[in-house]
N, CA, C and O atoms as a Tripos MOL2 file, in Angstrom:
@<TRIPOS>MOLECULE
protein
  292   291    73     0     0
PROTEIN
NO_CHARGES

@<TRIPOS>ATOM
      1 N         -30.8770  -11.8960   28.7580 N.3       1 UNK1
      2 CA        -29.8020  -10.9850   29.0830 C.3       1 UNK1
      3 C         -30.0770   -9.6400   28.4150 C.2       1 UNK1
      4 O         -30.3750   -9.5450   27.2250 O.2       1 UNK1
      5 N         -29.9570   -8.5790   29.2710 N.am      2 UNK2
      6 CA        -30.4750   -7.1420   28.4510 C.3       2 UNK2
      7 C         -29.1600   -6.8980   27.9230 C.2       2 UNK2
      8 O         -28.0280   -7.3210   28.1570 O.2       2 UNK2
      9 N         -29.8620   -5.7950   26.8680 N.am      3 UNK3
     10 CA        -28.5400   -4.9610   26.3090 C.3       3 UNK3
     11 C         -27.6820   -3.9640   26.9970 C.2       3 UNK3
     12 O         -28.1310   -3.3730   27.9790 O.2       3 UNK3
     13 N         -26.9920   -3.8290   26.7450 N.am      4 UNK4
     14 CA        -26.3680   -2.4250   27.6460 C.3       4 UNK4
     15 C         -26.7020   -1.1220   27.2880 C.2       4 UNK4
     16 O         -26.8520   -0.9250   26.0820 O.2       4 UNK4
     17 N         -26.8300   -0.3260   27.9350 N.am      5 UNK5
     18 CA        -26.9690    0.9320   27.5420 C.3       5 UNK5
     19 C         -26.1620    1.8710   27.3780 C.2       5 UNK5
     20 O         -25.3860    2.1680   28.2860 O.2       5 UNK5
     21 N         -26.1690    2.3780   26.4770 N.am      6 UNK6
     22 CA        -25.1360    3.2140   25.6890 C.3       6 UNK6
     23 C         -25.7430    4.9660   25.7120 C.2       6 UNK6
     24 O         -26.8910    5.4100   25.7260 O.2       6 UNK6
     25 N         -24.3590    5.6690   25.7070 N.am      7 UNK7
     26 CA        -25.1360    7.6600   25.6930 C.3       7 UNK7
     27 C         -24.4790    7.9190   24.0040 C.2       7 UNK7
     28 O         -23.2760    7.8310   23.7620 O.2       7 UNK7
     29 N         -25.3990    8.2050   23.0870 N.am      8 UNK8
     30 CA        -25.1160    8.5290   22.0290 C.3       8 UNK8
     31 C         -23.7260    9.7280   21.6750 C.2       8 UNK8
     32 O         -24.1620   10.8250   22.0250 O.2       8 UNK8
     33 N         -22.6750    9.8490   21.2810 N.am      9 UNK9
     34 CA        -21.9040   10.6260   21.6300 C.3       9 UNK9
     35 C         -22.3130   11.9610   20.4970 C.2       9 UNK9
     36 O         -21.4030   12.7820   20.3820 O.2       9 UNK9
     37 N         -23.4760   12.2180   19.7380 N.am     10 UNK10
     38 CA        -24.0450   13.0290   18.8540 C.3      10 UNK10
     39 C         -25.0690   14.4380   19.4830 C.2      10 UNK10
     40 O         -25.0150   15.6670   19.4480 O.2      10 UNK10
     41 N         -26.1290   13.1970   20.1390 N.am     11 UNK11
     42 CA        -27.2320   13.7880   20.4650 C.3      11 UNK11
     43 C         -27.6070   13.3950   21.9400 C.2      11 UNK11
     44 O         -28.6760   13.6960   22.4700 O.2      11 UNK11
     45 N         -26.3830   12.5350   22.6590 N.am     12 UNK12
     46 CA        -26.8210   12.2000   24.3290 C.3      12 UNK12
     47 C         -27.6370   11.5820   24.6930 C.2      12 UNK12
     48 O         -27.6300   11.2910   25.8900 O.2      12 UNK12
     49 N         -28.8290   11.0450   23.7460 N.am     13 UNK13
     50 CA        -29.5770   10.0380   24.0440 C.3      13 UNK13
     51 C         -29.3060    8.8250   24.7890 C.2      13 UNK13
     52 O         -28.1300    8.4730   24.8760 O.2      13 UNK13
     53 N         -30.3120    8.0520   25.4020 N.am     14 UNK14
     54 CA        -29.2820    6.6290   25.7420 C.3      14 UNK14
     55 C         -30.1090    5.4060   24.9070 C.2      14 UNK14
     56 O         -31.3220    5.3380   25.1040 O.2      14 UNK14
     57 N         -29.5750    4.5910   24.1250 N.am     15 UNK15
     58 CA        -29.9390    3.8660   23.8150 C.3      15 UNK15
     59 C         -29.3520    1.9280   23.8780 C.2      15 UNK15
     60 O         -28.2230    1.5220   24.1540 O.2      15 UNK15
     61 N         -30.2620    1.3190   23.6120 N.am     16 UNK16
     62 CA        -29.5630   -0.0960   23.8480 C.3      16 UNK16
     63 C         -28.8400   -0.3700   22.8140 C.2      16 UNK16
     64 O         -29.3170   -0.2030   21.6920 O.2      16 UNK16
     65 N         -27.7080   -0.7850   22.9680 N.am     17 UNK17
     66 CA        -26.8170   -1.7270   22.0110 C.3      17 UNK17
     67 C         -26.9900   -2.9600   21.5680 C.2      17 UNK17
     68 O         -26.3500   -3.8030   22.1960 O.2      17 UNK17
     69 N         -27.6500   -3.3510   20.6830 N.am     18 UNK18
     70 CA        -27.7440   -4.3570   19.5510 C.3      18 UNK18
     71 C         -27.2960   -5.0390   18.9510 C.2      18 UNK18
     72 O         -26.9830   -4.5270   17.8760 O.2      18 UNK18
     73 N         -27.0230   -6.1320   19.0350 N.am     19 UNK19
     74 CA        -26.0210   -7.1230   17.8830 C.3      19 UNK19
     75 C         -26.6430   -6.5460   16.3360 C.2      19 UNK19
     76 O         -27.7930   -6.3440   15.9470 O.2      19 UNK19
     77 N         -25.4750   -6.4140   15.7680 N.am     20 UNK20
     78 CA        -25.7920   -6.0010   14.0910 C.3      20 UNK20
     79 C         -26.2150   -4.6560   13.7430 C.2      20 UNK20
     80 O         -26.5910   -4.4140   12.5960 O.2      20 UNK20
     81 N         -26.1760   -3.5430   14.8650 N.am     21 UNK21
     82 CA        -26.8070   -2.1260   14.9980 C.3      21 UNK21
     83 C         -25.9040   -1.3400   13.5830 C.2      21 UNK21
     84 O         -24.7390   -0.9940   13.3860 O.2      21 UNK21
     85 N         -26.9140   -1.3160   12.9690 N.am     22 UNK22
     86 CA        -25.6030   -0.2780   11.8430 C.3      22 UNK22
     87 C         -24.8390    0.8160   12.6220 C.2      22 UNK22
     88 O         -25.1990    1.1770   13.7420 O.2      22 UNK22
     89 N         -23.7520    1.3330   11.9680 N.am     23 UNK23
     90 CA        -23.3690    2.4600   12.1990 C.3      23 UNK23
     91 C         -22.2750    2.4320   13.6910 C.2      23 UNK23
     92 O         -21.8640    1.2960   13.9280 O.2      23 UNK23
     93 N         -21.8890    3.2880   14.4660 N.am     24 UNK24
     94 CA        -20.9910    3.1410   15.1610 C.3      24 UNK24
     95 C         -21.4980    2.3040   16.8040 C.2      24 UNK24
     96 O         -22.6310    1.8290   16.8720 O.2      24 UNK24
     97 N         -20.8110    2.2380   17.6790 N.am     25 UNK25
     98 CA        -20.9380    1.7510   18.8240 C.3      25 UNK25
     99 C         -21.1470    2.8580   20.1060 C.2      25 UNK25
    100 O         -21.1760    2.3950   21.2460 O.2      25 UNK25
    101 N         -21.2600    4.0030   19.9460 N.am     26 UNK26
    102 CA        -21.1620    4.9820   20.5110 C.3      26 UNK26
    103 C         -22.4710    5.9950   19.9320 C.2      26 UNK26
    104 O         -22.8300    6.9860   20.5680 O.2      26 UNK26
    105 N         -23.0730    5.5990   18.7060 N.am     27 UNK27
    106 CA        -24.3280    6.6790   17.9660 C.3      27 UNK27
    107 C         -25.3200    5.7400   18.2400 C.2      27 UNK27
    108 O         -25.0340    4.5560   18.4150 O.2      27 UNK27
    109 N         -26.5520    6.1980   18.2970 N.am     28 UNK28
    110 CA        -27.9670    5.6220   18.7290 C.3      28 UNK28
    111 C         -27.8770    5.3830   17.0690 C.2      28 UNK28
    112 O         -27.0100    5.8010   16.3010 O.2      28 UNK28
    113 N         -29.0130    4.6030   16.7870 N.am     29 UNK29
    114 CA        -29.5000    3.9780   15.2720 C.3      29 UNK29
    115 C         -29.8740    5.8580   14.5850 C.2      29 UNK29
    116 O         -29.3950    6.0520   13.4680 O.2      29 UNK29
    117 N         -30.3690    6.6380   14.9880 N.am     30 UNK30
    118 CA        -31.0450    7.7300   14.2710 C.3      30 UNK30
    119 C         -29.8420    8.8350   13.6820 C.2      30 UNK30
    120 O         -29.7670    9.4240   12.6040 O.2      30 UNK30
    121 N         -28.9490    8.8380   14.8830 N.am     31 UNK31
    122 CA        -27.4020    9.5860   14.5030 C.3      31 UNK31
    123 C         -26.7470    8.7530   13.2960 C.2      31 UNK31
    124 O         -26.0990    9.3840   12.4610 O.2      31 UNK31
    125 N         -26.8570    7.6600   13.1970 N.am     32 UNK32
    126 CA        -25.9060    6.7390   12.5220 C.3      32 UNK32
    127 C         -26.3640    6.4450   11.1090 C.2      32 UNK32
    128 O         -25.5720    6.3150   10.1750 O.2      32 UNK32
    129 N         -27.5410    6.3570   11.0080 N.am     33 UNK33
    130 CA        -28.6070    6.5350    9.7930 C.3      33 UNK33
    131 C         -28.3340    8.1030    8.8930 C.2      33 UNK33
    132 O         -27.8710    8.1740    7.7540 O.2      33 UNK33
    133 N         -28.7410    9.2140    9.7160 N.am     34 UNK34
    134 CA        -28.2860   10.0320    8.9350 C.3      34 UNK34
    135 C         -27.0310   10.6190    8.4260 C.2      34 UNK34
    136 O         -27.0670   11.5360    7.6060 O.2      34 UNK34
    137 N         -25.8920   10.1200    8.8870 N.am     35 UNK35
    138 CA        -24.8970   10.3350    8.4370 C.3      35 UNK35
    139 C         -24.7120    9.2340    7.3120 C.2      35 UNK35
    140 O         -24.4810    9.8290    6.2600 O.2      35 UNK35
    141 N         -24.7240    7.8690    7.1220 N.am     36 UNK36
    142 CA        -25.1410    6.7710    6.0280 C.3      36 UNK36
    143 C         -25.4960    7.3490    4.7080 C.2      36 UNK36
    144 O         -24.9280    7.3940    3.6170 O.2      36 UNK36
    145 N         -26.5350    7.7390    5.1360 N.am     37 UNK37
    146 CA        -27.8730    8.0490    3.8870 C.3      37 UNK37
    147 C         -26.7920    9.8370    3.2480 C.2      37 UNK37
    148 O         -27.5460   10.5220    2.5570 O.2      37 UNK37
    149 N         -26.0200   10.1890    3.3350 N.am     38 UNK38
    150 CA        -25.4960   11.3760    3.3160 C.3      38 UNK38
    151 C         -24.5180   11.4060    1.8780 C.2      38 UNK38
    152 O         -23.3260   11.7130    1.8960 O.2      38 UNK38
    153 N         -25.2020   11.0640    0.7730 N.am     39 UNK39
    154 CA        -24.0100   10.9700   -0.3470 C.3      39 UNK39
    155 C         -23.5080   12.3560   -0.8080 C.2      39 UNK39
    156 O         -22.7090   12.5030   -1.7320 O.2      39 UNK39
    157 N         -23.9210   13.1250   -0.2540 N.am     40 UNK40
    158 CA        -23.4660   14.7420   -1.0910 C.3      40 UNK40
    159 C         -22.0040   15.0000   -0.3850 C.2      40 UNK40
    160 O         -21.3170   15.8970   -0.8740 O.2      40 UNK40
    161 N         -21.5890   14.4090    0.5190 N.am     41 UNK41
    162 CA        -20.0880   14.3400    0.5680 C.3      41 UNK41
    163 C         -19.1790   13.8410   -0.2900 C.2      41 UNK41
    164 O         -17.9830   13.9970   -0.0420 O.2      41 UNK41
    165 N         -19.5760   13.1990   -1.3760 N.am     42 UNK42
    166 CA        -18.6350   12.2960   -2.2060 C.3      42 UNK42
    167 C         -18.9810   13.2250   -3.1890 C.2      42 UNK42
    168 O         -20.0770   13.6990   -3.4890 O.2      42 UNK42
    169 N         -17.1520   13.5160   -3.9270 N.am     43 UNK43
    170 CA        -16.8930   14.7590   -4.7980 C.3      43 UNK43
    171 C         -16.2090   13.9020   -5.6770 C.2      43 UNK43
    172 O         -15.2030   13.2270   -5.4570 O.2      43 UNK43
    173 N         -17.2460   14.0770   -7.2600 N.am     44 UNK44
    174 CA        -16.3500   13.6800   -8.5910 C.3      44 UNK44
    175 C         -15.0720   13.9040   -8.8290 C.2      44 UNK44
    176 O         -14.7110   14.9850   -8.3630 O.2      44 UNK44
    177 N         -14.3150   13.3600   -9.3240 N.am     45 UNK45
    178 CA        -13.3450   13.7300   -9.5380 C.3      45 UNK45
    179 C         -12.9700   13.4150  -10.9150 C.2      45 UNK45
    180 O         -13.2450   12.3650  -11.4960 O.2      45 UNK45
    181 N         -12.2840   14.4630  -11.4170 N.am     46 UNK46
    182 CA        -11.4290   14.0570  -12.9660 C.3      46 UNK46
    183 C         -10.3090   13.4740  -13.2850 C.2      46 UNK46
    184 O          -9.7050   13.1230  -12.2710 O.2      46 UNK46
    185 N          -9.7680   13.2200  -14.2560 N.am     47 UNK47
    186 CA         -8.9640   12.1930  -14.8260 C.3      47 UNK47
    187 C          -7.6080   12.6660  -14.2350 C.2      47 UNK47
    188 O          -6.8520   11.8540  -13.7020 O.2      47 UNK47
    189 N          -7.2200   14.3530  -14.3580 N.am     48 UNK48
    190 CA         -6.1320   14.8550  -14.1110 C.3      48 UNK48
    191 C          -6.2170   14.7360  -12.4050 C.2      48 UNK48
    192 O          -5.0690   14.7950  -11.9650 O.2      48 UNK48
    193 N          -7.0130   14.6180  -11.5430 N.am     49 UNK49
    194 CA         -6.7810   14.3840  -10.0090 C.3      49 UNK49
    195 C          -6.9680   12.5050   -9.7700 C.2      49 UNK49
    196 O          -6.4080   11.8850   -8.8660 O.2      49 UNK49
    197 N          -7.6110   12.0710  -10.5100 N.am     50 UNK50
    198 CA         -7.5110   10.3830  -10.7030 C.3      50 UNK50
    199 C          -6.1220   10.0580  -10.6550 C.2      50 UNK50
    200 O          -5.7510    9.1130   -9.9590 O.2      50 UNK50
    201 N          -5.1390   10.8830  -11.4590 N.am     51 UNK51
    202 CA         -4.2660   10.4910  -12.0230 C.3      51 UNK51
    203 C          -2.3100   10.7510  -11.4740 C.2      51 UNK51
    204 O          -1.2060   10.2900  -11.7650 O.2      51 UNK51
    205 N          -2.9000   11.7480  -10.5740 N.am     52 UNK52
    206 CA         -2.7050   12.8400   -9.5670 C.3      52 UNK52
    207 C          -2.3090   11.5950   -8.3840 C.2      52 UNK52
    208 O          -1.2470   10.9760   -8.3220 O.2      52 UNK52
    209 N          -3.3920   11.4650   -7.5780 N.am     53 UNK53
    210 CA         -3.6510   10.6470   -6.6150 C.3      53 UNK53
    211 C          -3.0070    9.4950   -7.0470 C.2      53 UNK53
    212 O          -2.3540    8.9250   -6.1730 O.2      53 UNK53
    213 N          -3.0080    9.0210   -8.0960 N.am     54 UNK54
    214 CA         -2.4710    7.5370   -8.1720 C.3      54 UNK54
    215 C          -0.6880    7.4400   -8.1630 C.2      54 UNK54
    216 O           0.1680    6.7530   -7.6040 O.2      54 UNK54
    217 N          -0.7350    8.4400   -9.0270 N.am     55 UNK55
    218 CA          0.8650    8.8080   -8.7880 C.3      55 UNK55
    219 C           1.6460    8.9740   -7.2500 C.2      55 UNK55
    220 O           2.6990    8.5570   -6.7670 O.2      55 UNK55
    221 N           0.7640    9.6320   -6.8840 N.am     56 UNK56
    222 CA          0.7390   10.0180   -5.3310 C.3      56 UNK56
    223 C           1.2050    8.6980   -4.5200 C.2      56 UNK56
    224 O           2.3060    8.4820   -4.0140 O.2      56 UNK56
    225 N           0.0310    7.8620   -4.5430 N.am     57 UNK57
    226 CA          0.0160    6.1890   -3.9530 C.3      57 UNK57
    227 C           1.3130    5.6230   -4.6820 C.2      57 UNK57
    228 O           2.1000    4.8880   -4.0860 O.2      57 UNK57
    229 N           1.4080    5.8320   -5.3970 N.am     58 UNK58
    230 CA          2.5200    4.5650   -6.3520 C.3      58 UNK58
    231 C           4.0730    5.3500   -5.4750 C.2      58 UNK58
    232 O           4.8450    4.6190   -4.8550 O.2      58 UNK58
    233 N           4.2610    6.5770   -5.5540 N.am     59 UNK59
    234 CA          5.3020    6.9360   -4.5710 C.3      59 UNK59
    235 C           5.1420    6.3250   -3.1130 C.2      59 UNK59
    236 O           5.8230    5.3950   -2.6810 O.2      59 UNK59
    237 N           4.4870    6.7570   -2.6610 N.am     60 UNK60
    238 CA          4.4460    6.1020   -1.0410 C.3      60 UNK60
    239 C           4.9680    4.5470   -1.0900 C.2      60 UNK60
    240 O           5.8360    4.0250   -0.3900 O.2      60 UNK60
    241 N           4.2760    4.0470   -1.9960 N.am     61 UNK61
    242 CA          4.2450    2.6890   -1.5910 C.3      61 UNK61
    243 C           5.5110    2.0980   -2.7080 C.2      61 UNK61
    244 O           5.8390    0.9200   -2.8480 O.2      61 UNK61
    245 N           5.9700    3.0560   -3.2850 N.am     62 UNK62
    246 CA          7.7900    2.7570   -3.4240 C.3      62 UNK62
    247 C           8.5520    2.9470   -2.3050 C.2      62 UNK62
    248 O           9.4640    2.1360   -2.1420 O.2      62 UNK62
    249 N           8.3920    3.9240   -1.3860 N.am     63 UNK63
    250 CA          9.1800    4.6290   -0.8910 C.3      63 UNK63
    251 C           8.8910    3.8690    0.7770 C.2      63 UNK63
    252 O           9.6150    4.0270    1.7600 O.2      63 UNK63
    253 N           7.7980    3.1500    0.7120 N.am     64 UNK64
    254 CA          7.8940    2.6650    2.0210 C.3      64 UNK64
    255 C           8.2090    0.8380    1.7820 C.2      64 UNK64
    256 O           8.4240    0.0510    2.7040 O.2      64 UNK64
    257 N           8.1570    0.4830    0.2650 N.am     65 UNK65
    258 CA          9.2210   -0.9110   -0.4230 C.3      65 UNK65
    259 C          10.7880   -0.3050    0.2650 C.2      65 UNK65
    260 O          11.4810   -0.7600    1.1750 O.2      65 UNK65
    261 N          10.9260    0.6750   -0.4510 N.am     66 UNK66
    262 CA         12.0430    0.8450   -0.2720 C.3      66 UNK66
    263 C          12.7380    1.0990    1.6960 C.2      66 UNK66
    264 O          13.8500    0.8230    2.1460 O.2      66 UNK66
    265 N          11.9340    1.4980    2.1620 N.am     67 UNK67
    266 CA         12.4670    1.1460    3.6560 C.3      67 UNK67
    267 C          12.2740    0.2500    4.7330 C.2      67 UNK67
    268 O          12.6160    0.0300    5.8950 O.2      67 UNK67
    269 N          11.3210   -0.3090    3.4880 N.am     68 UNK68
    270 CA         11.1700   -1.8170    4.7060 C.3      68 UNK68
    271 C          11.9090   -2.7920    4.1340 C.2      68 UNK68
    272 O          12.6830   -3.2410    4.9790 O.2      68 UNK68
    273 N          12.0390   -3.3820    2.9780 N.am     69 UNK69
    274 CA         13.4300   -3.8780    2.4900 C.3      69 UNK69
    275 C          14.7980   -3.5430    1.8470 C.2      69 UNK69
    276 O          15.2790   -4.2160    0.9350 O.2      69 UNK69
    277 N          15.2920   -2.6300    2.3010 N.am     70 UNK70
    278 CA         16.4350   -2.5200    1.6780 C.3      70 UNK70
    279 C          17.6220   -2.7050    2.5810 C.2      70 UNK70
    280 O          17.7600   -2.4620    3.7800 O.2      70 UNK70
    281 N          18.4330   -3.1970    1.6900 N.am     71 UNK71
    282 CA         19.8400   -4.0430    2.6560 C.3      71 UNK71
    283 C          20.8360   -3.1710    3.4370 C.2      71 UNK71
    284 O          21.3300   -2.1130    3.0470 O.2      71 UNK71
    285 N          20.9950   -3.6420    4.3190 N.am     72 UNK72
    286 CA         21.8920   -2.4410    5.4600 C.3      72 UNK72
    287 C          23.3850   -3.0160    4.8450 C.2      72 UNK72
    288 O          23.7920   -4.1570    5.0620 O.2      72 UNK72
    289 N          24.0490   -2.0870    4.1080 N.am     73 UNK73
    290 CA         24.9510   -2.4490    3.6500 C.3      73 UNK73
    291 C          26.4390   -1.2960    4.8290 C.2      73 UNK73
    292 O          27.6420   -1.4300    4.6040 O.2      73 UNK73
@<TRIPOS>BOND
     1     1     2 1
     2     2     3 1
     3     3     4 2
     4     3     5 am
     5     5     6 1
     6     6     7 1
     7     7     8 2
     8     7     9 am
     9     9    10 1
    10    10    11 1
    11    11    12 2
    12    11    13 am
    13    13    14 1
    14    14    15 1
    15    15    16 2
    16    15    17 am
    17    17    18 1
    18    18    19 1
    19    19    20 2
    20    19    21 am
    21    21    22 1
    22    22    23 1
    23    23    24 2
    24    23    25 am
    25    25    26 1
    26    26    27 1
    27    27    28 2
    28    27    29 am
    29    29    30 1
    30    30    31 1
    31    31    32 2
    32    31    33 am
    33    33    34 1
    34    34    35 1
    35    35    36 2
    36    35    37 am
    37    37    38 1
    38    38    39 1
    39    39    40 2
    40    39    41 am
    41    41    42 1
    42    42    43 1
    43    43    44 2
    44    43    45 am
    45    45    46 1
    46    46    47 1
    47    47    48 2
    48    47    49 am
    49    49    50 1
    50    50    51 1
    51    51    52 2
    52    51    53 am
    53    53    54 1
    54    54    55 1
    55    55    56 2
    56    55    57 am
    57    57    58 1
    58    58    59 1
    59    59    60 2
    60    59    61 am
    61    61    62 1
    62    62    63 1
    63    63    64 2
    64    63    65 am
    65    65    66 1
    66    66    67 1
    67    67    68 2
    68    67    69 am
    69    69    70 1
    70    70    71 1
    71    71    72 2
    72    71    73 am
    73    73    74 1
    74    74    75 1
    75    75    76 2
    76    75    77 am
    77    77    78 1
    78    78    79 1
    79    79    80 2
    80    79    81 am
    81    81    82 1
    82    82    83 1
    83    83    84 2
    84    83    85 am
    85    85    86 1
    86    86    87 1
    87    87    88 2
    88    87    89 am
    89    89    90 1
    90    90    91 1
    91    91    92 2
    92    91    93 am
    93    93    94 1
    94    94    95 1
    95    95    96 2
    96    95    97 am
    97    97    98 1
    98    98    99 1
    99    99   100 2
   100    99   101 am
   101   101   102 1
   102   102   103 1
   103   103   104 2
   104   103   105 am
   105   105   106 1
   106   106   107 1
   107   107   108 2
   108   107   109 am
   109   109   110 1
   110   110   111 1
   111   111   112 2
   112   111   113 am
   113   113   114 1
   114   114   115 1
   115   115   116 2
   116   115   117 am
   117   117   118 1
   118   118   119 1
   119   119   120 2
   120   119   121 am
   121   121   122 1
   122   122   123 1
   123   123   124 2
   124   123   125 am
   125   125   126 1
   126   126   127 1
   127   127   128 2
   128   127   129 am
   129   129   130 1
   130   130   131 1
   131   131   132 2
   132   131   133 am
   133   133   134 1
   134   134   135 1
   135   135   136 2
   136   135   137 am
   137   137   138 1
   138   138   139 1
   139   139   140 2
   140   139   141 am
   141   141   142 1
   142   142   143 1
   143   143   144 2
   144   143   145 am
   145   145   146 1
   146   146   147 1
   147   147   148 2
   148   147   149 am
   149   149   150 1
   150   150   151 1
   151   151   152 2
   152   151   153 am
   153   153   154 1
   154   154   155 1
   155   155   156 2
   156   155   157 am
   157   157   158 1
   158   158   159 1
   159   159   160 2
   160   159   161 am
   161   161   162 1
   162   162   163 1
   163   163   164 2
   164   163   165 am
   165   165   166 1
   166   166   167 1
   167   167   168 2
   168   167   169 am
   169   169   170 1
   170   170   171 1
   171   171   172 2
   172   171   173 am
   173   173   174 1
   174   174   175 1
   175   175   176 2
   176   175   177 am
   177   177   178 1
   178   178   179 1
   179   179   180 2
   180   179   181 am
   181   181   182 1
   182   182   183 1
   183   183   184 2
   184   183   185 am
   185   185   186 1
   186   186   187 1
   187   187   188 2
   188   187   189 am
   189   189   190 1
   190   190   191 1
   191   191   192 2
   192   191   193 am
   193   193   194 1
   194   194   195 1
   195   195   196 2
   196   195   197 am
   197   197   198 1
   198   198   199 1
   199   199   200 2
   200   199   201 am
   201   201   202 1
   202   202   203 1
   203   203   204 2
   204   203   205 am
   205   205   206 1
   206   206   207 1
   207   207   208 2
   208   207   209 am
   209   209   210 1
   210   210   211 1
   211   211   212 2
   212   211   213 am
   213   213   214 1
   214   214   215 1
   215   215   216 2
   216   215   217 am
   217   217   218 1
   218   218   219 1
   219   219   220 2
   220   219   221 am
   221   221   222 1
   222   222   223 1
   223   223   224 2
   224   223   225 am
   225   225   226 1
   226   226   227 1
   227   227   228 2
   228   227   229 am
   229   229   230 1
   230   230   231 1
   231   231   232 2
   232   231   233 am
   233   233   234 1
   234   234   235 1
   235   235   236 2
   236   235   237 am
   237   237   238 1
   238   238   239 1
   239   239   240 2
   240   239   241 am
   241   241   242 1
   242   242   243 1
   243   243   244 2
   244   243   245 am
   245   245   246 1
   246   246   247 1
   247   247   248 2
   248   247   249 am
   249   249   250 1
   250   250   251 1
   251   251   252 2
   252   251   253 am
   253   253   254 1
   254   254   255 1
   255   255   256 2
   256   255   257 am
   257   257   258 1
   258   258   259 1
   259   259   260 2
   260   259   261 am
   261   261   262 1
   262   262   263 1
   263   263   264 2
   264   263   265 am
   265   265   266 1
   266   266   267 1
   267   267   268 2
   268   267   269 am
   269   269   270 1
   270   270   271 1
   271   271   272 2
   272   271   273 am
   273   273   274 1
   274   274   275 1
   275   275   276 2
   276   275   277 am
   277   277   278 1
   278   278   279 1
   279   279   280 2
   280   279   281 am
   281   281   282 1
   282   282   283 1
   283   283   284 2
   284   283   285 am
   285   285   286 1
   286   286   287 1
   287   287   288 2
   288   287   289 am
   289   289   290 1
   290   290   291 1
   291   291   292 2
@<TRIPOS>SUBSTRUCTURE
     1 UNK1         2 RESIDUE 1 A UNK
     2 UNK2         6 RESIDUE 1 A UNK
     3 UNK3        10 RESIDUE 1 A UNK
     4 UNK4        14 RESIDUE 1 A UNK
     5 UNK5        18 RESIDUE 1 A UNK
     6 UNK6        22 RESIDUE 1 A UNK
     7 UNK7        26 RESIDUE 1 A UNK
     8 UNK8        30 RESIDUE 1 A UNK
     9 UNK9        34 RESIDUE 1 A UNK
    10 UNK10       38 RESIDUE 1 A UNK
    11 UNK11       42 RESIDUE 1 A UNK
    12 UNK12       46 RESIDUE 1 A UNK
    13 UNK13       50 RESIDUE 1 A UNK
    14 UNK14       54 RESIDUE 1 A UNK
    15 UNK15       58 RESIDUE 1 A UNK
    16 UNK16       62 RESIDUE 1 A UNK
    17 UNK17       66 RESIDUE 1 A UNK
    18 UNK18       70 RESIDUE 1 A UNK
    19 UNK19       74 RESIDUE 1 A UNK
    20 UNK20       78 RESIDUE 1 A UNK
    21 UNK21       82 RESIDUE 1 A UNK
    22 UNK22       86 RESIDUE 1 A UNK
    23 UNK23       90 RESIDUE 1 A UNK
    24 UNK24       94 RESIDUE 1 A UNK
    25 UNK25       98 RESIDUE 1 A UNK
    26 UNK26      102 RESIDUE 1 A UNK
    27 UNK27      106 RESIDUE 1 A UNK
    28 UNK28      110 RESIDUE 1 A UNK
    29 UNK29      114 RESIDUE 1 A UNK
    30 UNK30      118 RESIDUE 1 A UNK
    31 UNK31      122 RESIDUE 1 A UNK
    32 UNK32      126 RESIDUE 1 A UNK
    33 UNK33      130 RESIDUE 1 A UNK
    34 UNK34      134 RESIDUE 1 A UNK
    35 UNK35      138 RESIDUE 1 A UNK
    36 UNK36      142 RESIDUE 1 A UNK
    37 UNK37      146 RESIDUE 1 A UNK
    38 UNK38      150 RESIDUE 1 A UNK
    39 UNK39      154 RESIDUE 1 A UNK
    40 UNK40      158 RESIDUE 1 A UNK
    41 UNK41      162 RESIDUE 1 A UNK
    42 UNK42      166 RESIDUE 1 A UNK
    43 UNK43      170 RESIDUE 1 A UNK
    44 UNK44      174 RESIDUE 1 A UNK
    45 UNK45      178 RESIDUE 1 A UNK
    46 UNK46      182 RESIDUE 1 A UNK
    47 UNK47      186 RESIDUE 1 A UNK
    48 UNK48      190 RESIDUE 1 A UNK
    49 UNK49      194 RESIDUE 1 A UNK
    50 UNK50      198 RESIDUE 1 A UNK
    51 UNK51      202 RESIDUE 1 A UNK
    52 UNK52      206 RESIDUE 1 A UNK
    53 UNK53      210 RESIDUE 1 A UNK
    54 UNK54      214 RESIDUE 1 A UNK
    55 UNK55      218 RESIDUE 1 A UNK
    56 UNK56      222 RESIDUE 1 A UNK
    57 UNK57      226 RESIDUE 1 A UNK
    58 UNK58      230 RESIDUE 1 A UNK
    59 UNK59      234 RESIDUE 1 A UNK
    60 UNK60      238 RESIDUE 1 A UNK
    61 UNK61      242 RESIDUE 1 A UNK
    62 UNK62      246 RESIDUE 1 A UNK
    63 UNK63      250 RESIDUE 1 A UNK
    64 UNK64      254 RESIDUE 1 A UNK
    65 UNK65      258 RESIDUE 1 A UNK
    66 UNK66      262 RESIDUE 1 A UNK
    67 UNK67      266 RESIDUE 1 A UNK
    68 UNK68      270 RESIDUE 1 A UNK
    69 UNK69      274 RESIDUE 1 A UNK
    70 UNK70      278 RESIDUE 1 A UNK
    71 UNK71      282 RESIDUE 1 A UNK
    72 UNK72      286 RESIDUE 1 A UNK
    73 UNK73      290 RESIDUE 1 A UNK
């Protein structure tokens, strides 16, 4: 049974689709690879934005406790 063929939505190529193909269902293996291999997007962060952000999360996820259970009085 062949693979199907797929148009890369990056670079338009067409390539076959693969059981286990890294990367998306729509990128050929070469589009999908270099975006992977790409760590200079990931930005350190310090204690005061660590700390920031967590505060951040801990509201939301009070605030959406609080409207998914609270009693209709």
């Amino acid at each position: 049974m062949p693979f199907p063929i797929k148009v890369c939505a990056i670079c338009s190529e067409e390539f076959e689709l693969k059981p286990d193909k890294p990367g998306f269902a729509n990128r050929c293996p070469e589009c999908s690879a270099s975006e992977s291999n790409d760590p200079a997007t990931k930005r350190r962060r310090d204690a005061d934005e660590r700390k920031t952000e967590s505060e951040a999360n801990e509201a939301r996820r009070q605030a959406m406790r609080d409207l998914l259970y609270r009693k209709d009085s």
